[in-house]
N, C-alpha and C positions, 0 to 999 in steps of 0.2 A: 178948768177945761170943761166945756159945754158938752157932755156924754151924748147929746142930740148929732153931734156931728160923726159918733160912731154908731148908729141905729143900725145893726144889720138886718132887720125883720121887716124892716120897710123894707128898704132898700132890695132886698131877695122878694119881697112881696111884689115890688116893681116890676124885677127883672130886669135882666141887659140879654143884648145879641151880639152872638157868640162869632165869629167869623173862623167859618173851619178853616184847616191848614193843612196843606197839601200833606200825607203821610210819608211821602219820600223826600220831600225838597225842603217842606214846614216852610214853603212861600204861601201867603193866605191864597184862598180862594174866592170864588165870586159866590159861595153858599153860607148863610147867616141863618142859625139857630139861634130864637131866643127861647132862654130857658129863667125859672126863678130859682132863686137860691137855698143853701139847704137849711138855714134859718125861714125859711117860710112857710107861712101856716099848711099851704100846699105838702111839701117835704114834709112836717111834722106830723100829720096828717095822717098818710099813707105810712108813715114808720112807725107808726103807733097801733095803727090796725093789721100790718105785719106783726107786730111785737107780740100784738092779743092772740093772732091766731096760732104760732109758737107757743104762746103758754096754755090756750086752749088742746092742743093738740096733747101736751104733757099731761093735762088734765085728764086729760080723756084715756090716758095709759098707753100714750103712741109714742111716749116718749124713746124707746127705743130704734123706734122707726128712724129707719137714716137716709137723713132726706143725702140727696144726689148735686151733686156738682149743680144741673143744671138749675135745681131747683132753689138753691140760691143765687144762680145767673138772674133765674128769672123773676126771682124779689126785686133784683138789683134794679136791672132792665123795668119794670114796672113804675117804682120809683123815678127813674131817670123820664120813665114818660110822662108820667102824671107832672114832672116838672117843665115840660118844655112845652112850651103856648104858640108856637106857632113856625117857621122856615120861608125862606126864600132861596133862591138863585138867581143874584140879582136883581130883577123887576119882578122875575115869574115865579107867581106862590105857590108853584110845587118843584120839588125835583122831579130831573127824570135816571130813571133807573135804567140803563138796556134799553133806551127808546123809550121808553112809558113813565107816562107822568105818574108821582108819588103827592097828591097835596096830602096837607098836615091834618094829621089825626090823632090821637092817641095809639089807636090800635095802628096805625103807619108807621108810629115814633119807634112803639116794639117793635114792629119788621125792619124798620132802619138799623134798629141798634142792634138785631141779633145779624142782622148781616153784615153790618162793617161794623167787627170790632174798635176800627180805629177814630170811628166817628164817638163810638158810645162812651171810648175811653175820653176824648177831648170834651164832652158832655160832662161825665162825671167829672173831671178838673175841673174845671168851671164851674160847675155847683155847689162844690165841696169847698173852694176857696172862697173865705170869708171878705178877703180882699179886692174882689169886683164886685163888692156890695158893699162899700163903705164911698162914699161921697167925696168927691174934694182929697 
């Protein structure tokens, strides 16, 4: 078996685009996230410098300190930005939100995600599955 043909690190390095799905219906929609995968140096990355500042914190005798629901949202949420490269609608390289264009940003990606959870959640599937990063 030629282990080349399961590289997931390429492969999440590459990235694929995601095609959201409808939250009521799960008919696709005409909005395409692409994001890299959590084998990528990207993901590995940012969870490593999360890791450190956890055990810095401990270090430092905060260890008691209790971090807050949100505050692990917002690792989460962080992560899932740094992994997503870019959106459309379509043709057009931004969504709109209420009338207003949103193009892709990172600090956009967090405003996305923390407003519709259901987007952030299909984000995270996708990232976290090793199986849209495996070739063939």
């Amino acid at each position: 078996m030629d282990l080349g043909k399961l590289d997931t690190v390429s492969a999440a390095n590459a990235g694929i685009e995601l095609c959201l799905l409808h939250p009521k219906t799960s008919e696709p929609t005409s909005i395409y996230i692409t994001v890299l995968g959590s084998d990528s140096d990207e993901f590995r990355k940012i969870s490593a410098t999360q890791n450190r500042a956890r055990l810095m914190r401990i270090r430092k005798s905060q260890a008691t300190r209790h971090r807050s629901d949100e505050d692990f949202e917002g690792d989460a949420i962080a992560i899932l930005a740094a992994c997503t490269k870019g959106w459309r609608d379509g043709s057009n390289e931004s969504l709109d939100i209420g009338g207003s264009a949103l193009p892709f940003s990172v600090e956009n990606a967090i405003l996305l995600y923390r407003k519709f959870p259901w987007i952030r959640e299909q984000v995270d599937i996708t990232i976290s599955d090793r199986t849209n990063f495996i070739k063939g």
